[in-house]
N, CA and C atoms as a LAMMPS dump frame, in Angstrom:
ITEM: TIMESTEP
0
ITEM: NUMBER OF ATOMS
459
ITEM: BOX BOUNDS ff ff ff
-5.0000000000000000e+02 5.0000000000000000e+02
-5.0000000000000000e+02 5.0000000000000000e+02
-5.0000000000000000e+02 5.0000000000000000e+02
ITEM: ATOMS id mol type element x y z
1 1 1 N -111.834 -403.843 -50.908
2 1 2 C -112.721 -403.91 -49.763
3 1 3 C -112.359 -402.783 -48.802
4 2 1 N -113.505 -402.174 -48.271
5 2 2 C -113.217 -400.792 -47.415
6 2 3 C -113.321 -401.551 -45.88
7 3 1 N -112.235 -401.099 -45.214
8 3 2 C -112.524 -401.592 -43.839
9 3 3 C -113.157 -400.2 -42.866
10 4 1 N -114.383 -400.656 -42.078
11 4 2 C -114.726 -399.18 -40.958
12 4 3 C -113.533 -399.232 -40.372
13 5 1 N -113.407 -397.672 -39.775
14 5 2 C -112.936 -397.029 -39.177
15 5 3 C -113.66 -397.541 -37.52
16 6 1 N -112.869 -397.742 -36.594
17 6 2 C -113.97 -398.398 -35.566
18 6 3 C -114.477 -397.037 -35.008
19 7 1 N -116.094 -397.222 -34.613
20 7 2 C -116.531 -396.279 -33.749
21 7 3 C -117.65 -395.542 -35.587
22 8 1 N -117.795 -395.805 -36.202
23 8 2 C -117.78 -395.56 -36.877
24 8 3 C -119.015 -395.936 -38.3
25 9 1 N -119.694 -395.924 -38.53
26 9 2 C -120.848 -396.861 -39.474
27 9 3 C -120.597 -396.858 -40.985
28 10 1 N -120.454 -397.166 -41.801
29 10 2 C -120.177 -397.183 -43.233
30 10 3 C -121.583 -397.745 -43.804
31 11 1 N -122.228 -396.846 -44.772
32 11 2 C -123.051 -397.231 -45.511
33 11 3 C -122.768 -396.231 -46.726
34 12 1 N -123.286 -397.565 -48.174
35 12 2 C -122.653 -397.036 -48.952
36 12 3 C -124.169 -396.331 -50.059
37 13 1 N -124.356 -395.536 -50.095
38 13 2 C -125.74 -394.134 -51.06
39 13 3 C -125.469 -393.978 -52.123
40 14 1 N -126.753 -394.017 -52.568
41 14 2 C -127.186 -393.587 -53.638
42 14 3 C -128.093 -392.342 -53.924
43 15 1 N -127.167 -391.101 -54.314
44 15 2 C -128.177 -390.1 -54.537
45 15 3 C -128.534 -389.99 -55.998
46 16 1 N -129.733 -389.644 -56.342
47 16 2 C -130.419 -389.373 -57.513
48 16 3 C -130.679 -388.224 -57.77
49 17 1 N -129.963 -387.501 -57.908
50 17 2 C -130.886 -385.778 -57.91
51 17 3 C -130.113 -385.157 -59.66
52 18 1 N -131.241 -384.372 -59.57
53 18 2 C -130.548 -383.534 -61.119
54 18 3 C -129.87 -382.509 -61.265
55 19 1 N -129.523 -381.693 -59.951
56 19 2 C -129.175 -380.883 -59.753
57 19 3 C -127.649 -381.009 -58.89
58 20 1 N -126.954 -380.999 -59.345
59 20 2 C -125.468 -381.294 -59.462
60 20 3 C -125.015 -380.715 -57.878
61 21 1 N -125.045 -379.058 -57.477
62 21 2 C -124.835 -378.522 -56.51
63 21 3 C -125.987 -379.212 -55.188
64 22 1 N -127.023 -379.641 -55.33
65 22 2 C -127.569 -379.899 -54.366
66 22 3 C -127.186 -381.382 -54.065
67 23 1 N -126.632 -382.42 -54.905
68 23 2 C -125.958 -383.723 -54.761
69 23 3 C -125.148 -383.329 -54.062
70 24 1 N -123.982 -381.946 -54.467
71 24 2 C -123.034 -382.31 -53.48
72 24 3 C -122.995 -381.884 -52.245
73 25 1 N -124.392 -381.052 -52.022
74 25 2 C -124.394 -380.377 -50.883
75 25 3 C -124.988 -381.476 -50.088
76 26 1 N -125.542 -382.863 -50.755
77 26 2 C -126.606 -383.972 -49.627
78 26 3 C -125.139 -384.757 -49.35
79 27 1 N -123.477 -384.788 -50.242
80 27 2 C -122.9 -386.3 -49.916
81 27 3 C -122.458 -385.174 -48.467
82 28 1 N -122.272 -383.997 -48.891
83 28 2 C -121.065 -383.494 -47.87
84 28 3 C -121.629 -383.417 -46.483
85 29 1 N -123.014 -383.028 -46.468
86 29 2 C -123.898 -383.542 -44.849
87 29 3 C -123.898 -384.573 -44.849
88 30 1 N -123.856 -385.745 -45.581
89 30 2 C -123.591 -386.601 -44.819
90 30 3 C -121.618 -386.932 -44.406
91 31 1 N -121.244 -386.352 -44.929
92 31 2 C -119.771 -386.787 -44.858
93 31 3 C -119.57 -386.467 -43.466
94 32 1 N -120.454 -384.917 -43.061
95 32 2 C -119.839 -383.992 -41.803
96 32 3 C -120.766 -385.104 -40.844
97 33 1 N -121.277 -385.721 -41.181
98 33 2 C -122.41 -386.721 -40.026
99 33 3 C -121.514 -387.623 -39.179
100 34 1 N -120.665 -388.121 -40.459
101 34 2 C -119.748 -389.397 -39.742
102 34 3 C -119.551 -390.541 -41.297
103 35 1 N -120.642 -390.23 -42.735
104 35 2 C -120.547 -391.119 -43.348
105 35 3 C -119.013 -391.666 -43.603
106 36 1 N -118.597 -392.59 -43.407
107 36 2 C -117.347 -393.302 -43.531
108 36 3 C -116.998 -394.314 -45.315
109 37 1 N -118.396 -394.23 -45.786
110 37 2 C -118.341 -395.298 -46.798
111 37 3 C -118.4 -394.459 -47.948
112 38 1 N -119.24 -394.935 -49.188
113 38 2 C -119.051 -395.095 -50.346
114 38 3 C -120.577 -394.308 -50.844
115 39 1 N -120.389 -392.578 -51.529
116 39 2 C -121.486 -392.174 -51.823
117 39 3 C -121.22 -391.998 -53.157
118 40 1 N -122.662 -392.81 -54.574
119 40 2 C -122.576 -392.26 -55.605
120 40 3 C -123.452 -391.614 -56.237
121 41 1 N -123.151 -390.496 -56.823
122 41 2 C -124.011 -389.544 -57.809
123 41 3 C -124.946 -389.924 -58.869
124 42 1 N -126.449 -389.679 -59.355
125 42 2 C -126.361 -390.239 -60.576
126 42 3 C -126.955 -388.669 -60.6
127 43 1 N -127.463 -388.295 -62.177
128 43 2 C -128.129 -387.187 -62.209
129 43 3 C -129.71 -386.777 -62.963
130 44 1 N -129.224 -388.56 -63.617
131 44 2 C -130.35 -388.918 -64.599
132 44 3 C -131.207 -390.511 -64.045
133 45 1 N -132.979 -389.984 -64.461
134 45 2 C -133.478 -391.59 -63.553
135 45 3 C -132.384 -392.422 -64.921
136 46 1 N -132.831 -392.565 -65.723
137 46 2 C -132.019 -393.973 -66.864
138 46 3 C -130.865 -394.624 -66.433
139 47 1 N -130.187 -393.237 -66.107
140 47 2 C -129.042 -393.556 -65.366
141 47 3 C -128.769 -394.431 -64.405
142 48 1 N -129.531 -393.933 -62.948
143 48 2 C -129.85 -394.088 -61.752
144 48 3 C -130.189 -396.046 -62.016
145 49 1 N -130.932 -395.998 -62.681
146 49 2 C -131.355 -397.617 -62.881
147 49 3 C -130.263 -398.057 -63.47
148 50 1 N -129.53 -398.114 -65.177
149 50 2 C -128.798 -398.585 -65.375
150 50 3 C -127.5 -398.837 -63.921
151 51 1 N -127.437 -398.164 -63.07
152 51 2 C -126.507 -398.738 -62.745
153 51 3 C -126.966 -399.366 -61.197
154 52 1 N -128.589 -399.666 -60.944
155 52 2 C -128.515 -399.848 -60.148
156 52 3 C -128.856 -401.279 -60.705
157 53 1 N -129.508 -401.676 -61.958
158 53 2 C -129.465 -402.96 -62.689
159 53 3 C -128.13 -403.462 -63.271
160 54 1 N -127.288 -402.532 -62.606
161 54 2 C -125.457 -403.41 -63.331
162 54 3 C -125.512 -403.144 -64.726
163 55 1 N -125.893 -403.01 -65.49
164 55 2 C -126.228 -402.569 -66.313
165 55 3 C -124.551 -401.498 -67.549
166 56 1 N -124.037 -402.065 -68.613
167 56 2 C -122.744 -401.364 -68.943
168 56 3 C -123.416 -399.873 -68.496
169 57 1 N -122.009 -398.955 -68.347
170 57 2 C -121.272 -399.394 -68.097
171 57 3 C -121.263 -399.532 -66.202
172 58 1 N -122.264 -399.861 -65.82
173 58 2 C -121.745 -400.311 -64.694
174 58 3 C -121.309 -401.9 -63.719
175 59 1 N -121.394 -402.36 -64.786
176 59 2 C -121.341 -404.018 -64.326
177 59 3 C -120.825 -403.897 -62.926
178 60 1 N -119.942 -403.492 -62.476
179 60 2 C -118.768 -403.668 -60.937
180 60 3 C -119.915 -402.734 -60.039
181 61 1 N -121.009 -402.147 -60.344
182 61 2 C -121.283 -401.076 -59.354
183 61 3 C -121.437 -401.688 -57.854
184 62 1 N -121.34 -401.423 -56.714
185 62 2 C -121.601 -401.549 -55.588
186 62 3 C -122.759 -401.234 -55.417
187 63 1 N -124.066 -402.006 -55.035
188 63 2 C -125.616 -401.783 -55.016
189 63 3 C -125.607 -401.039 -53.863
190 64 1 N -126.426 -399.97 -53.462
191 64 2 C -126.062 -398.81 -52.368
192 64 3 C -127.112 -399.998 -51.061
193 65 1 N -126.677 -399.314 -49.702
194 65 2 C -127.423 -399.592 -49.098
195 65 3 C -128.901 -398.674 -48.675
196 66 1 N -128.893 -397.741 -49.474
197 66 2 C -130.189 -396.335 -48.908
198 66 3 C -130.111 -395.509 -50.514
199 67 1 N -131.009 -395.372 -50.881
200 67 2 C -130.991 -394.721 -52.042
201 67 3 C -132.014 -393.346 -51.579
202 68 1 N -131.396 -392.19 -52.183
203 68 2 C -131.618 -390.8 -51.845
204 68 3 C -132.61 -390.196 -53.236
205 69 1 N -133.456 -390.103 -53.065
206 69 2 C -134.075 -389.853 -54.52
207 69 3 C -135.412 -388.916 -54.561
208 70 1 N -134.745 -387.88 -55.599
209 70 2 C -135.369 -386.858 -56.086
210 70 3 C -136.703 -387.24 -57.007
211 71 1 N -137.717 -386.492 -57.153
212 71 2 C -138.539 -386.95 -58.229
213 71 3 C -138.979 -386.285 -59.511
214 72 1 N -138.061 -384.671 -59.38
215 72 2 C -138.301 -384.207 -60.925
216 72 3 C -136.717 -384.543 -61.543
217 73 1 N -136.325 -385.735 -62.202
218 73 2 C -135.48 -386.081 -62.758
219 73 3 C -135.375 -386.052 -64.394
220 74 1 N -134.844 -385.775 -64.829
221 74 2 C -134.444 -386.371 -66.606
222 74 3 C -135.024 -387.369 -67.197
223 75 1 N -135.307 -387.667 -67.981
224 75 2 C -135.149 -389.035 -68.509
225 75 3 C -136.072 -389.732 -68.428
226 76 1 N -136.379 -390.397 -66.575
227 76 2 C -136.993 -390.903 -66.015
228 76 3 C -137.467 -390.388 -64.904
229 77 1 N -138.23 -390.05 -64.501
230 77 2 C -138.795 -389.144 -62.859
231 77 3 C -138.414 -390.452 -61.797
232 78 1 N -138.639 -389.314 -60.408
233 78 2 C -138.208 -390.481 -59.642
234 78 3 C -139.362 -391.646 -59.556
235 79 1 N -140.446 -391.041 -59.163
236 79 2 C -141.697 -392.25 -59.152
237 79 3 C -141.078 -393.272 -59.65
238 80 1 N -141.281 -392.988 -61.8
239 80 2 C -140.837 -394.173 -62.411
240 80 3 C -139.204 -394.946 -61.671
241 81 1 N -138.836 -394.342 -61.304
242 81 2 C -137.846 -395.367 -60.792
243 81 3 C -137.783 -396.137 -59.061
244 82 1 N -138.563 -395.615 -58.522
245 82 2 C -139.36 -395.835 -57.204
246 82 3 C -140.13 -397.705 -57.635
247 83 1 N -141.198 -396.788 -58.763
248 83 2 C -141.878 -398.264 -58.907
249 83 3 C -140.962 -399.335 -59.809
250 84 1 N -139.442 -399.158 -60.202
251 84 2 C -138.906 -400.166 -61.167
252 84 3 C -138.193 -400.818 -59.86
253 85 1 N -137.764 -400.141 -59.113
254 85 2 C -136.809 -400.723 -57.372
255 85 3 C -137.938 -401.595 -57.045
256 86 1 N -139.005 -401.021 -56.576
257 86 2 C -140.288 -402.063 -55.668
258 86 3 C -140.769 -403.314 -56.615
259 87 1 N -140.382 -403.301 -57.993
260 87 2 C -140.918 -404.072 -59.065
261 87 3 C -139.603 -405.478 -58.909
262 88 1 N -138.943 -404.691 -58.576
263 88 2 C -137.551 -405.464 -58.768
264 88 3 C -136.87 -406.761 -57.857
265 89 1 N -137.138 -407.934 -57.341
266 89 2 C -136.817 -408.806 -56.168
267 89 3 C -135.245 -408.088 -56.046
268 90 1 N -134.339 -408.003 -56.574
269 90 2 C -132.73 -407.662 -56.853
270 90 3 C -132.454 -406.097 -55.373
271 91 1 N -133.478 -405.269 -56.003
272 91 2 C -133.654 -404.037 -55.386
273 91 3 C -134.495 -403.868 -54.506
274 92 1 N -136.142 -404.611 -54.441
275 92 2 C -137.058 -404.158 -53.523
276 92 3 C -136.842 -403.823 -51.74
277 93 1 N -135.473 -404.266 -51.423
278 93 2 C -135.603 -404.572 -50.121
279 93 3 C -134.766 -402.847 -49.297
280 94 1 N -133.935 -402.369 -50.748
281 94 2 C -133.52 -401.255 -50.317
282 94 3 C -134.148 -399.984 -49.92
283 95 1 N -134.06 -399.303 -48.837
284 95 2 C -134.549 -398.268 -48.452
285 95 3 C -134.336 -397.022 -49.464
286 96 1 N -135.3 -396.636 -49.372
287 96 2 C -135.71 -395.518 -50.531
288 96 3 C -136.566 -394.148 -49.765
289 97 1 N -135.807 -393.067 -49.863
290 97 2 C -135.915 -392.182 -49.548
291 97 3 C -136.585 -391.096 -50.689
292 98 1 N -137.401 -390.55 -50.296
293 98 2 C -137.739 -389.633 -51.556
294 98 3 C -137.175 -388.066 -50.978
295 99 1 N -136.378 -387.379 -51.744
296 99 2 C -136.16 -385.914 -50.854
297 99 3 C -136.396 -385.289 -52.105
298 100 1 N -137.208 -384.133 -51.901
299 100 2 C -137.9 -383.813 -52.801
300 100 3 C -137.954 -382.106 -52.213
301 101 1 N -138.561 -381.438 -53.349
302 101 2 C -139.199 -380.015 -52.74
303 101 3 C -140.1 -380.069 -52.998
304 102 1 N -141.443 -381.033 -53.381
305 102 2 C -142.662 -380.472 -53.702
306 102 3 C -143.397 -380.585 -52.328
307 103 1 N -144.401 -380.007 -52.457
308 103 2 C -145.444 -379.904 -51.544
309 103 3 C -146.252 -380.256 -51.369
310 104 1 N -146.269 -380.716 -52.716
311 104 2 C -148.138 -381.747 -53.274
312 104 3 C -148.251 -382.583 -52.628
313 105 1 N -150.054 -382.529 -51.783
314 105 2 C -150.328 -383.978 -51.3
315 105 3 C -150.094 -385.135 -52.536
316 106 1 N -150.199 -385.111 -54.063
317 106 2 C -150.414 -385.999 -54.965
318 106 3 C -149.033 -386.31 -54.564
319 107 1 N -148.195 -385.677 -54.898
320 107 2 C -146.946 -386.684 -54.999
321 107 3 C -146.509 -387.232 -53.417
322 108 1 N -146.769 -386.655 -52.304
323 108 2 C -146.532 -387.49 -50.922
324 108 3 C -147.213 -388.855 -50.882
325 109 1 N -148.674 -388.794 -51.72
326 109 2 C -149.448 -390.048 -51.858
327 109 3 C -148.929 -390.781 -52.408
328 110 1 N -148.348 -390.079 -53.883
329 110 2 C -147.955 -391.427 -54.885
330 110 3 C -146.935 -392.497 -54.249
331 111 1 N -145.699 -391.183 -53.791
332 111 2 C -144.681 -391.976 -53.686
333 111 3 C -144.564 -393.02 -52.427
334 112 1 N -145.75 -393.119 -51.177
335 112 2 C -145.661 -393.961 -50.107
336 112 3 C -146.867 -394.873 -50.701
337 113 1 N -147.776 -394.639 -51.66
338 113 2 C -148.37 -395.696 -52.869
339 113 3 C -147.313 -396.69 -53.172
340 114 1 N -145.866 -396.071 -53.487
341 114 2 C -144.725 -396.664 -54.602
342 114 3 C -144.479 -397.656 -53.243
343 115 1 N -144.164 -397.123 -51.872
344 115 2 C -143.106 -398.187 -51.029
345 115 3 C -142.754 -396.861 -50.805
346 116 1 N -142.155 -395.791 -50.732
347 116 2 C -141.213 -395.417 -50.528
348 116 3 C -140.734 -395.219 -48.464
349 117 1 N -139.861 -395.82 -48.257
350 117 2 C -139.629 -395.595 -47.08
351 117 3 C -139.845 -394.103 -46.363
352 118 1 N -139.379 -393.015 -46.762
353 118 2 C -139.903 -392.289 -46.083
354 118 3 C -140.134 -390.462 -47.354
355 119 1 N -140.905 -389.623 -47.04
356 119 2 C -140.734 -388.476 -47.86
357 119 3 C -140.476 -387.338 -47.085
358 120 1 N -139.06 -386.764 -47.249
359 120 2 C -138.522 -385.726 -46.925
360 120 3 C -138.881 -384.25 -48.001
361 121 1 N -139.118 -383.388 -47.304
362 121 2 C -139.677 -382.41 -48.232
363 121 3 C -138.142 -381.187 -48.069
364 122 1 N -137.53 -380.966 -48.974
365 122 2 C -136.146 -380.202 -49.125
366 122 3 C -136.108 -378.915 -48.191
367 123 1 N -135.668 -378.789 -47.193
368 123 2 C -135.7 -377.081 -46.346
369 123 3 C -135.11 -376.263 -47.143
370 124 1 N -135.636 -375.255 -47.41
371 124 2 C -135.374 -374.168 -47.654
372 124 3 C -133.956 -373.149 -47.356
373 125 1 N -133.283 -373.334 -45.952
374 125 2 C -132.57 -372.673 -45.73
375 125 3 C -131.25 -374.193 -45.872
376 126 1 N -130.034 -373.234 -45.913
377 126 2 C -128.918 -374.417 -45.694
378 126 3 C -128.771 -375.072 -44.246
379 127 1 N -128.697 -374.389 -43.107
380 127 2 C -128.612 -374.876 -41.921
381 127 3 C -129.55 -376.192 -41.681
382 128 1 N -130.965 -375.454 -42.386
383 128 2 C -131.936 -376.696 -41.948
384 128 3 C -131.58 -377.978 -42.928
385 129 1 N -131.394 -377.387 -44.022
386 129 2 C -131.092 -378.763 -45.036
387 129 3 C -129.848 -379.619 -44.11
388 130 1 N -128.877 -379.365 -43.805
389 130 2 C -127.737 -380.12 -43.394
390 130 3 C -128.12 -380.396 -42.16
391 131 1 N -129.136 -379.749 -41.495
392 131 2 C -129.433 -380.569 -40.218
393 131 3 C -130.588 -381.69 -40.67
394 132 1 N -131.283 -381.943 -41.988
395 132 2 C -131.632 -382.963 -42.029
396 132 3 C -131.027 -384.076 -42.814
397 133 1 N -130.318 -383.998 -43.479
398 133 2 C -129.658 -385.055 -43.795
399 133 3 C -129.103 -385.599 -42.854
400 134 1 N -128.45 -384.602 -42.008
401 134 2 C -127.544 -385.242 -40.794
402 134 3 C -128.371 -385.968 -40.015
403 135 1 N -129.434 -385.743 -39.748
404 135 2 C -130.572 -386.604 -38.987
405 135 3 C -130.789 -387.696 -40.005
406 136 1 N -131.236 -387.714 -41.182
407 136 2 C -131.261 -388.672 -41.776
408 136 3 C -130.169 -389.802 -41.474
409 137 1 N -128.935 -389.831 -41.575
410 137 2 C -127.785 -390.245 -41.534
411 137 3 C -127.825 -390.668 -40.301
412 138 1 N -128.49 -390.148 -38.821
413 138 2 C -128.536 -390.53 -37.894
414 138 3 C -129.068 -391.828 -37.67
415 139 1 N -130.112 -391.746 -38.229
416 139 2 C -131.409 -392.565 -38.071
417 139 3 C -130.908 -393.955 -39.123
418 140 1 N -130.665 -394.063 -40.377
419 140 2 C -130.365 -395.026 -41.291
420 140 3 C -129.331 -395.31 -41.492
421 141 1 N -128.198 -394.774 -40.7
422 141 2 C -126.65 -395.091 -40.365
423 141 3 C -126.149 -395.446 -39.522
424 142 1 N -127.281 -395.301 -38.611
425 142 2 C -127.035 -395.865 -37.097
426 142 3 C -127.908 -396.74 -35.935
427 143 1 N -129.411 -396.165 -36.321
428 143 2 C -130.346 -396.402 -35.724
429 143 3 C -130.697 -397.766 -35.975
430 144 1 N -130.967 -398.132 -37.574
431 144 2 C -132.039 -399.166 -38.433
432 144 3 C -130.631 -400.018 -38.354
433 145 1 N -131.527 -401.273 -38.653
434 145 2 C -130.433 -402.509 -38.764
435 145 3 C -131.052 -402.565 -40.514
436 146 1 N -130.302 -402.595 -42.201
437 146 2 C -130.323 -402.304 -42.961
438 146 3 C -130.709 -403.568 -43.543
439 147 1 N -130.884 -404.308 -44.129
440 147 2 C -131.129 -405.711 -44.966
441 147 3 C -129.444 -405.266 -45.498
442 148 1 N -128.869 -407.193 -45.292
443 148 2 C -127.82 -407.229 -45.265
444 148 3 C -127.613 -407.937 -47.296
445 149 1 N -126.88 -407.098 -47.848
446 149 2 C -126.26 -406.848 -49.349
447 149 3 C -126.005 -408.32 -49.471
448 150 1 N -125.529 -408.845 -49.129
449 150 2 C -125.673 -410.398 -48.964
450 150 3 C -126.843 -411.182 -49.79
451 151 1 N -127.961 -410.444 -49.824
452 151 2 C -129.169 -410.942 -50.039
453 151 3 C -129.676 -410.019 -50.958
454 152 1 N -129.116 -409.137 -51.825
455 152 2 C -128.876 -408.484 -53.05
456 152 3 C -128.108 -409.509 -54.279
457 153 1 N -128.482 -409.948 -55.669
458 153 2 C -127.716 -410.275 -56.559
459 153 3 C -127.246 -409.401 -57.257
């Protein structure tokens, strides 16, 4: 069990992205934000679900409280895993972020079609990228009161 740091918010993410360097460039803005808790990687959707369904090998996983999710993924795109979370009583209640680079009205439609809490479109430069995650992190780490994991099986 992780105890906060007082002064401090712990929430524990889920990023989905396929692109390895840009995962670690979303945990580390949030790290420089204040994140205090528990961020995990997936890189593949199959993935991303297996372990957000517990699923071997993740039986022990910690269900995130905010899931970070890309939508040109491997395997499975994010959509498809957008609509398996909203399909899901276990998952539906978690906030779902789409961060994405496309531009398409189709996919801004689809994915707030899916539920998705909110669609971030990827900045271009690094400064701006880390100033939005860090805002992100502001807002869903500090701001929102989260549906309490409690009420996750």
């Amino acid at each position: 069990m992780e105890i906060p740091i007082e002064g401090t918010t712990t929430l524990d993410i889920l990023i989905v992205e396929s692109n390895p360097a840009e995962a670690r460039l979303i945990a580390e803005a949030f790290r420089d934000a204040g994140l205090t808790s528990r961020i995990q990687q997936m890189f593949d959707g199959e993935e991303a679900l297996s372990l957000l369904h517990r699923e071997p090998p993740h039986q022990a996983a910690i269900l995130p409280d905010l899931i970070l999710l890309d939508l040109s993924l491997p395997r499975k795109t994010g959509f498809e895993i957008l609509e398996e979370i909203r399909a899901s009583e276990d998952l539906e209640c978690i906030p779902v972020i789409i961060l994405s680079g496309s531009a398409n009205p189709a996919d801004l439609h689809r994915a707030y079609q899916l539920r998705a809490n909110c669609y971030i479109r990827k900045p271009n430069s690094l400064d701006d990228f880390m100033s939005v995650i860090q805002t992100c992190y502001q807002f869903w780490g500090k701001a929102v009161i989260l549906p309490p994991k409690s009420g996750i099986v």
